[in-house]
ROMAR-129641 format. One record per atom (N, C-alpha, C): residue in one letter; x, y, z. Coordinates in nm, 2 decimals. Atoms other than C-alpha are relative to their C-alpha. Example, Ala and Ser with C-alpha at 12.3 -4.5 7.8 and 13.67 -1.06 7.14 Angstrom:
<recs>
{code: a | x: 0.09 | y: -0.12 | z: 0.00}
{code: a | x: 1.23 | y: -0.45 | z: 0.78}
{code: a | x: 0.09 | y: 0.12 | z: 0.00}
{code: s | x: -0.09 | y: -0.11 | z: 0.00}
{code: s | x: 1.37 | y: -0.11 | z: 0.71}
{code: s | x: -0.08 | y: 0.11 | z: 0.08}
</recs>
This chain:
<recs>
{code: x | x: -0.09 | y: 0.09 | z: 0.06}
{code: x | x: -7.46 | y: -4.41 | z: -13.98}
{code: x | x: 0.14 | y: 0.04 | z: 0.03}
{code: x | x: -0.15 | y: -0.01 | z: -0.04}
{code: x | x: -7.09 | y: -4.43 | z: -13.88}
{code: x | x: 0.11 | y: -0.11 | z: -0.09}
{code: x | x: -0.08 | y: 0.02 | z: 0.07}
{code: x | x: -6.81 | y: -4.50 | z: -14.09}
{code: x | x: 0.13 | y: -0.03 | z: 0.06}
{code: x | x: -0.17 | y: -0.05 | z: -0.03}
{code: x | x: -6.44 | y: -4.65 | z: -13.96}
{code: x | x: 0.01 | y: 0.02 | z: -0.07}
{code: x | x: -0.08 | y: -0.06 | z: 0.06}
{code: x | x: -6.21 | y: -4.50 | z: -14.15}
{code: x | x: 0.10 | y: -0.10 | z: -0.03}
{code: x | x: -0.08 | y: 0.10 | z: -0.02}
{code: x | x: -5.92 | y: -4.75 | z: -14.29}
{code: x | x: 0.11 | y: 0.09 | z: 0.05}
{code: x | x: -0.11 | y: -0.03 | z: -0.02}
{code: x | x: -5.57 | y: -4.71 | z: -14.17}
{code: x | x: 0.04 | y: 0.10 | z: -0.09}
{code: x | x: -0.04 | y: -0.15 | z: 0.12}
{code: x | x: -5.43 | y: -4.36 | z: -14.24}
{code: x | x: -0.11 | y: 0.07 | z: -0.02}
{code: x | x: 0.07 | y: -0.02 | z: 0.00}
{code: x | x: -5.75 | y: -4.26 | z: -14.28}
{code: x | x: 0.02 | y: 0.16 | z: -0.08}
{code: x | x: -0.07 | y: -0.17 | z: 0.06}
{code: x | x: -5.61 | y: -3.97 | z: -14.55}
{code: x | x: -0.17 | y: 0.04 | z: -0.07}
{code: x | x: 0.10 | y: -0.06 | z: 0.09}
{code: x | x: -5.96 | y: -3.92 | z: -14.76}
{code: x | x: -0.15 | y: -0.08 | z: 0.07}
{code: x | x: 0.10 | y: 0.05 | z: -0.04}
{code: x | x: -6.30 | y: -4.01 | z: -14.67}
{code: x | x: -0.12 | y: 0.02 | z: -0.16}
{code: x | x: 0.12 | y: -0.05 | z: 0.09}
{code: x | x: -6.64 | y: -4.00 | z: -14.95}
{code: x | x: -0.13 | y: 0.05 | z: 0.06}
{code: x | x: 0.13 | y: -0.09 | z: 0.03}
{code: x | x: -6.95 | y: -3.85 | z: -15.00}
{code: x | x: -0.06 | y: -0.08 | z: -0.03}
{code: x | x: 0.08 | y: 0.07 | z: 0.03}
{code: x | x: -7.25 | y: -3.97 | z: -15.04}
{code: x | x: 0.00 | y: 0.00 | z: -0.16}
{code: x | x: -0.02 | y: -0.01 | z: 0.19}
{code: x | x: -7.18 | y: -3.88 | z: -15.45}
{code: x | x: 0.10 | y: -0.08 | z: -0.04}
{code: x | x: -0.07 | y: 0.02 | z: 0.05}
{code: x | x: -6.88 | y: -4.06 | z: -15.41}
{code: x | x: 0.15 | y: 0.06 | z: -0.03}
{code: x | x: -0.09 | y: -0.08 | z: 0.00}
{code: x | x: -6.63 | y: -3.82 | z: -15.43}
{code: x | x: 0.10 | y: 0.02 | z: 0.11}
{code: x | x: -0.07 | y: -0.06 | z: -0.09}
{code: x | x: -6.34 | y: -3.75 | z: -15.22}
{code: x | x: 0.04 | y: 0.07 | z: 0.05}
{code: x | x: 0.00 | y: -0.07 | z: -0.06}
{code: x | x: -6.30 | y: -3.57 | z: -14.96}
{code: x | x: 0.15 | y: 0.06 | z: 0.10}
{code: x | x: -0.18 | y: 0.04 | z: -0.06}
{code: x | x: -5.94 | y: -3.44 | z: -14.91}
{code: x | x: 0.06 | y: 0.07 | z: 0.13}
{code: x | x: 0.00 | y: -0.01 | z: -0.15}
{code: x | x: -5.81 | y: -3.36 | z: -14.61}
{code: x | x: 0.08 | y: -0.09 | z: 0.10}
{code: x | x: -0.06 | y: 0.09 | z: -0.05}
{code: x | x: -5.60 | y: -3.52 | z: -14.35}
{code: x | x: -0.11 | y: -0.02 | z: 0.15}
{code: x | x: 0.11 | y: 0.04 | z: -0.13}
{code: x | x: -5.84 | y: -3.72 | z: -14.06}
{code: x | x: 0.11 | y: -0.09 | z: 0.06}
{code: x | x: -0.07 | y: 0.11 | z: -0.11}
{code: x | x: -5.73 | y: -3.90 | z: -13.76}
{code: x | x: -0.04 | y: -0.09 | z: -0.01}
{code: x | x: 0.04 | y: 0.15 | z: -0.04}
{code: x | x: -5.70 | y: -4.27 | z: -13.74}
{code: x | x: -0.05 | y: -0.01 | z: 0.09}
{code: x | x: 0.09 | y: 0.05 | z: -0.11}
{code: x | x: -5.93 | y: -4.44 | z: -13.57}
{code: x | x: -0.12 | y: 0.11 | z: 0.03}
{code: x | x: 0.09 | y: -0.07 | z: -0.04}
{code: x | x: -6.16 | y: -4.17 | z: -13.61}
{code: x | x: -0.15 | y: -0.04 | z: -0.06}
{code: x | x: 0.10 | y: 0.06 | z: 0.03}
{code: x | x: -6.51 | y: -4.24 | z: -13.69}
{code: x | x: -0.13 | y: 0.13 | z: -0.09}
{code: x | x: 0.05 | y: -0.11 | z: 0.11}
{code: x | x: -6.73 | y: -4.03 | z: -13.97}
{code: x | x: -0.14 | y: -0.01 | z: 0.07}
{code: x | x: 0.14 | y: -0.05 | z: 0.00}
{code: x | x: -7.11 | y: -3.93 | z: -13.88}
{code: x | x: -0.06 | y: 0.10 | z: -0.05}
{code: x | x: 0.10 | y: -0.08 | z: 0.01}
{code: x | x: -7.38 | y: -3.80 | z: -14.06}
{code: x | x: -0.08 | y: 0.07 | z: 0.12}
{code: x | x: 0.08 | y: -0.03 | z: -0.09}
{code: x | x: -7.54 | y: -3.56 | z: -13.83}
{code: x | x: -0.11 | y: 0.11 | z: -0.05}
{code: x | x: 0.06 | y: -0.09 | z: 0.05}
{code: x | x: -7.82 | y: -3.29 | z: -13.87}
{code: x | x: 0.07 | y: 0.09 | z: 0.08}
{code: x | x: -0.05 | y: -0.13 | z: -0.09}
{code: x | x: -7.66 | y: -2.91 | z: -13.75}
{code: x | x: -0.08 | y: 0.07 | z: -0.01}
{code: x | x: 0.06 | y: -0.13 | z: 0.03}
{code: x | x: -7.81 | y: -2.61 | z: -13.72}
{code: x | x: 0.11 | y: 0.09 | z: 0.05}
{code: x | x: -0.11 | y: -0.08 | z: -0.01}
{code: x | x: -7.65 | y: -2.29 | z: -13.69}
{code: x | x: 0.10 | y: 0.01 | z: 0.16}
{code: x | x: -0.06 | y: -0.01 | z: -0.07}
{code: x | x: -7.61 | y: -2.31 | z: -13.34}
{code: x | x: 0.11 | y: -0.16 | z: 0.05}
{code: x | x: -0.04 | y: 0.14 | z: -0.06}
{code: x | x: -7.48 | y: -2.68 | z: -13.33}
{code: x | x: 0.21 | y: 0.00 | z: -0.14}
{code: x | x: -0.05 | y: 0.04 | z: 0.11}
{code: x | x: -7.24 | y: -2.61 | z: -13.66}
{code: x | x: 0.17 | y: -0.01 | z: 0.05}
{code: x | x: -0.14 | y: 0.02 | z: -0.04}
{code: x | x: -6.85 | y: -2.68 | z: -13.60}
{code: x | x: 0.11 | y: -0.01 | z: -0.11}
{code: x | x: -0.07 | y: 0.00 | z: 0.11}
{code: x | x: -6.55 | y: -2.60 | z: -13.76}
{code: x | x: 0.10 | y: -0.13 | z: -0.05}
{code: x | x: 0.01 | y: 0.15 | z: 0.09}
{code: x | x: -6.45 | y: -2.93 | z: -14.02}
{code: x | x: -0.10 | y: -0.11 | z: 0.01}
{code: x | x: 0.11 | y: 0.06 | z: 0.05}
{code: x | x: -6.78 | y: -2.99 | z: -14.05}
{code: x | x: -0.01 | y: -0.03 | z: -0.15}
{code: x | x: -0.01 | y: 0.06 | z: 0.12}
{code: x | x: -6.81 | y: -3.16 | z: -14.40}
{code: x | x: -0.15 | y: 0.03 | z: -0.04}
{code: x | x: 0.17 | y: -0.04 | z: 0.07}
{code: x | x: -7.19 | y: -3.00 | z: -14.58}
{code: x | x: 0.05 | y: -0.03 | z: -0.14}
{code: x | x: 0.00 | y: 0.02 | z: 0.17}
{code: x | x: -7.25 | y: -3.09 | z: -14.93}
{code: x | x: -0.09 | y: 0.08 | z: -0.04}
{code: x | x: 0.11 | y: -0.09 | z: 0.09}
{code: x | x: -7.39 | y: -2.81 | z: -15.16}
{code: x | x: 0.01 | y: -0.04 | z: -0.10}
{code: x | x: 0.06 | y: 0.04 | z: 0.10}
{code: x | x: -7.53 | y: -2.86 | z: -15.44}
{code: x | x: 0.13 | y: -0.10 | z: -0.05}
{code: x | x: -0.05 | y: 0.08 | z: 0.03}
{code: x | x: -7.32 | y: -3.18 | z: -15.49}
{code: x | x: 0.15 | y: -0.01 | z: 0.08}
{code: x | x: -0.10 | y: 0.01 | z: -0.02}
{code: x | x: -7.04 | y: -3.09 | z: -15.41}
{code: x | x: 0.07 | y: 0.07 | z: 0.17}
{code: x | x: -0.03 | y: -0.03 | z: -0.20}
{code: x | x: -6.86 | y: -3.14 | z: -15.03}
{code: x | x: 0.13 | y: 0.15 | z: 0.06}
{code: x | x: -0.08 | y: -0.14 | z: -0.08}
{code: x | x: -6.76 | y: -2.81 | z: -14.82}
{code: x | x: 0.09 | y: -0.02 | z: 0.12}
{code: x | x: 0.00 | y: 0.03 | z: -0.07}
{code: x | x: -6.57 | y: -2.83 | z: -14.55}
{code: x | x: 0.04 | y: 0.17 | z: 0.08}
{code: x | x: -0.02 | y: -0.11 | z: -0.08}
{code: x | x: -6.62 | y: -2.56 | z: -14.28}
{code: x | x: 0.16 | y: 0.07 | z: 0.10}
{code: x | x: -0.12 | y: -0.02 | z: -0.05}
{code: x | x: -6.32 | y: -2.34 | z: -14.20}
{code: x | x: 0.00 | y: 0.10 | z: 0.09}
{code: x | x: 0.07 | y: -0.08 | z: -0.08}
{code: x | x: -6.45 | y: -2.07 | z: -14.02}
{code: x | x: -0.14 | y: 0.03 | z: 0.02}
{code: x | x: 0.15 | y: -0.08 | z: -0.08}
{code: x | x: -6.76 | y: -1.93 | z: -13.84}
{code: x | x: 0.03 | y: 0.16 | z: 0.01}
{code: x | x: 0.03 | y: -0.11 | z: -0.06}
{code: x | x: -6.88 | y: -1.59 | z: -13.79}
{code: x | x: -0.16 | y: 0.01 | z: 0.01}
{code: x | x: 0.14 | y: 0.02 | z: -0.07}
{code: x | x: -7.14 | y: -1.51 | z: -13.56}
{code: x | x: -0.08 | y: 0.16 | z: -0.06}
{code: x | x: 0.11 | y: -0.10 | z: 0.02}
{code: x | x: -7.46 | y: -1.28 | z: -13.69}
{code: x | x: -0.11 | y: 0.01 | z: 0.09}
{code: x | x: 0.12 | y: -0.01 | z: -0.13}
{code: x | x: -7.75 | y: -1.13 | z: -13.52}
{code: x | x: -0.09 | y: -0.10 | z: -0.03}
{code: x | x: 0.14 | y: 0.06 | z: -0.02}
{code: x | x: -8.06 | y: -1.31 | z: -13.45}
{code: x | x: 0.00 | y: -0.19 | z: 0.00}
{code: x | x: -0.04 | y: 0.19 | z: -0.04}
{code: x | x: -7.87 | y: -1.68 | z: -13.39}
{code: x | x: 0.05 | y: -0.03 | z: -0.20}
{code: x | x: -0.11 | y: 0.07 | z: 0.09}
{code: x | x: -7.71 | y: -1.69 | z: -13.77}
{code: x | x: 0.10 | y: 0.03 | z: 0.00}
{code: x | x: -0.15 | y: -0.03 | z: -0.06}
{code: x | x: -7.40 | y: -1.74 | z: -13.83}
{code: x | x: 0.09 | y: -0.02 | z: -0.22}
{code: x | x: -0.05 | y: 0.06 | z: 0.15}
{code: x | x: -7.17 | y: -1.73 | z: -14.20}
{code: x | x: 0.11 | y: -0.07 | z: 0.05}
{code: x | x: -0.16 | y: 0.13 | z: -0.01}
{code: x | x: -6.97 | y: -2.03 | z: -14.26}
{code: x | x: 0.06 | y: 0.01 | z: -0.10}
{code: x | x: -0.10 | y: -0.02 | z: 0.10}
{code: x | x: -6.67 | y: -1.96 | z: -14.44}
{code: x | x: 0.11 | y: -0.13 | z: -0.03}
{code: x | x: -0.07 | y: 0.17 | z: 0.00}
{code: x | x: -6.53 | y: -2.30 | z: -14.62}
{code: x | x: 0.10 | y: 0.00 | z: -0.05}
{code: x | x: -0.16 | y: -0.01 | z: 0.05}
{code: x | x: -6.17 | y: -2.40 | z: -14.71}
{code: x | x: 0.01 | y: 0.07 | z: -0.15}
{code: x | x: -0.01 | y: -0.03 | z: 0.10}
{code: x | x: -6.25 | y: -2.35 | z: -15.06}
{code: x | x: -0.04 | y: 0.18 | z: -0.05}
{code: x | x: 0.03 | y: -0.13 | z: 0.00}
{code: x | x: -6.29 | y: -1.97 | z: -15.01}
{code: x | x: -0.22 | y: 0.02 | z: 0.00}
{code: x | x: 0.17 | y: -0.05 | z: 0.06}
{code: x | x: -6.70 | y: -1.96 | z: -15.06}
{code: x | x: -0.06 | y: 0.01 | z: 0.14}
{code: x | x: 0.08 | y: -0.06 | z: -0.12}
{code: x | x: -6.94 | y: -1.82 | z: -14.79}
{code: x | x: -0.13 | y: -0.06 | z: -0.03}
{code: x | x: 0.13 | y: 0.01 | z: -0.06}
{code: x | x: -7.27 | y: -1.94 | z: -14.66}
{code: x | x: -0.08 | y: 0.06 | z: 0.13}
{code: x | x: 0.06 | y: -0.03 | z: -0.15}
{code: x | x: -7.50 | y: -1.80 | z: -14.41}
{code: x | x: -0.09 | y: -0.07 | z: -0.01}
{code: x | x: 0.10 | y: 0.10 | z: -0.09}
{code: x | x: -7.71 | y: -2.00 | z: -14.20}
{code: x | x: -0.07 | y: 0.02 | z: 0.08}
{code: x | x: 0.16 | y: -0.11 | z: -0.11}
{code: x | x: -8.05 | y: -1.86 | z: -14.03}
{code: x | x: 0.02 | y: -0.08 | z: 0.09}
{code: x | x: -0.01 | y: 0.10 | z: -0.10}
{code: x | x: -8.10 | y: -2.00 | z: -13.69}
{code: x | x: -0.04 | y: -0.09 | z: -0.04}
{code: x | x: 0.06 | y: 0.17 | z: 0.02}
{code: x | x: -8.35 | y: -2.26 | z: -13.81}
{code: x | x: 0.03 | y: -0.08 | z: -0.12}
{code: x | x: -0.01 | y: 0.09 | z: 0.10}
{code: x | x: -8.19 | y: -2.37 | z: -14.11}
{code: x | x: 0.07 | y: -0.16 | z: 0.08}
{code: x | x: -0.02 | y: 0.10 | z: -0.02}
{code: x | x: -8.13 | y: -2.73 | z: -14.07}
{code: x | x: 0.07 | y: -0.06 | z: -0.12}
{code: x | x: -0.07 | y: 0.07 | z: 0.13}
{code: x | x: -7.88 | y: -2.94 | z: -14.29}
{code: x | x: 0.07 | y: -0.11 | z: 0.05}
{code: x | x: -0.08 | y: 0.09 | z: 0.00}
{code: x | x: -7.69 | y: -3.28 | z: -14.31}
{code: x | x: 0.15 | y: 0.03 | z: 0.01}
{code: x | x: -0.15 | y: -0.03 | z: 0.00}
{code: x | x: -7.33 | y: -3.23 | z: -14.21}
{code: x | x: 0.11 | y: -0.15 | z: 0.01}
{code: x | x: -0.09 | y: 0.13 | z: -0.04}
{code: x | x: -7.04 | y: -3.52 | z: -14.21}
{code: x | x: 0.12 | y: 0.05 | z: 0.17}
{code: x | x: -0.07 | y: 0.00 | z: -0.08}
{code: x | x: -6.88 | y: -3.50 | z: -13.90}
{code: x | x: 0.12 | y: -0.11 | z: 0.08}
{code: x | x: -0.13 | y: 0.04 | z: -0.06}
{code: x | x: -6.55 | y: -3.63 | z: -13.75}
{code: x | x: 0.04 | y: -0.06 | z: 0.11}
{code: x | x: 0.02 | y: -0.02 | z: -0.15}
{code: x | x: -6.58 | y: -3.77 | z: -13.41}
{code: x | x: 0.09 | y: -0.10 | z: 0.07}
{code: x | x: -0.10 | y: 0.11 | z: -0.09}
{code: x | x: -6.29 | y: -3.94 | z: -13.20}
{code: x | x: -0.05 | y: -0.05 | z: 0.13}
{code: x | x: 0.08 | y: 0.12 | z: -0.13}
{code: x | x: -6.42 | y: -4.24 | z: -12.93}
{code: x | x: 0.15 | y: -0.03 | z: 0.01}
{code: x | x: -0.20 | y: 0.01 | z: -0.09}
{code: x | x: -6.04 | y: -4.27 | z: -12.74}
{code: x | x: -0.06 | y: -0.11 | z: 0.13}
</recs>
């Protein structure tokens, strides 16, 4: 599913509804994607338990995980084969 964004494009939602704050580029286009650890990227948008993360750093661990450290200070690690729904960001120029 892909989302434009309106003009300005300052907040996006969540599937909860909620906003998602942050400054996005116009004309940029939102996607749900599946990531895994090795696919995951930083301003990736994950929703934990309701409420949306957005990835602000990576650090790489052994055996293909990796912890994702999100704007809001909180940590996650991510085994290689965890799988999750991410919102991602993606500019078509």
């Amino acid at each position: 599913m892909r989302l434009l964004l309106p003009p300005g494009g300052r907040a996006i939602r969540t599937a909860a509804g909620d906003p998602v704050r942050g400054w996005t580029p116009s004309g940029a286009l939102a996607a749900n994607i599946e990531i895994t650890s090795a696919t995951v990227q930083r301003g990736d948008v994950i929703q934990i338990g309701g409420q949306p993360c957005r990835v602000a750093d990576l650090i790489q661990l052994p055996a293909g995980a990796k912890r994702l450290c999100f704007e809001s200070g909180e940590l996650l690690t991510v085994h290689a084969r965890t799988r999750l729904v991410a919102l991602r960001m993606q500019r078509k120029w």
